[in-house]
N, C-alpha and C positions, 0 to 999 in steps of 0.2 A: 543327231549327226553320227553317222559311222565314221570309225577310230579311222578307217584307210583315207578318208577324205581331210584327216587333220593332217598337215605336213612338215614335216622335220625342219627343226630348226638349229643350227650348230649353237652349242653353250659351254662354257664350260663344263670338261669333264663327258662331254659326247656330244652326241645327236640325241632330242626329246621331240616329240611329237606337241606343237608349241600350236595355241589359235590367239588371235587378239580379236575379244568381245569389249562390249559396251562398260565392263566389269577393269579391261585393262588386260594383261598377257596370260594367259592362261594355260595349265602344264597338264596334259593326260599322264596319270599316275599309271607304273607298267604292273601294278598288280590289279587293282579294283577295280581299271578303264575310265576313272570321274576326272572329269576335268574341274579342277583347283587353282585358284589365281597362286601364279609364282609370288609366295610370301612369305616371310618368316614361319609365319601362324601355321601352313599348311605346309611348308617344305625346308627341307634344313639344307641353306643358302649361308654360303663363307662366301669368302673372298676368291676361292679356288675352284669352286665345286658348286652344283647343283643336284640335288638326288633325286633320283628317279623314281621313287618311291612317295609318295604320302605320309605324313607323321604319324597317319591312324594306320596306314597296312604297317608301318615300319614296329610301331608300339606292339601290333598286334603280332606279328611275325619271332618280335622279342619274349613274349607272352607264351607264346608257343612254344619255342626252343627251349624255355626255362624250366616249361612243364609244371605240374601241382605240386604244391605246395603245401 
């Protein structure tokens, strides 16, 4: 499925490009384009916020900026 055919859905903290599958609500991540069930495991969800990112582009993003070690 192309990303322009998933459609925004308001959430805390914005607008995300949201589908609901077989799987239950699912969140297009804005770095990687994968679609990932909205879940603790996959996405960092408070009470206030939802992130737009992936735990694995976010880790990986952090990894980067830190540089070698």
């Amino acid at each position: 499925m192309d990303q322009t055919e998933i459609p925004f859905t308001r959430v805390r903290g914005g607008f995300r490009r949201m589908l609901e599958t077989e799987l239950g609500t699912e969140q297009l991540c804005a770095s990687c384009q994968q679609l990932w069930p909205v879940d603790p495991e996959f996405y960092v969800v408070t009470a206030t916020r939802l992130s737009y990112e992936c735990r694995a582009c976010i880790s990986e993003r952090k990894a980067v900026r830190a540089g070698p070690r």
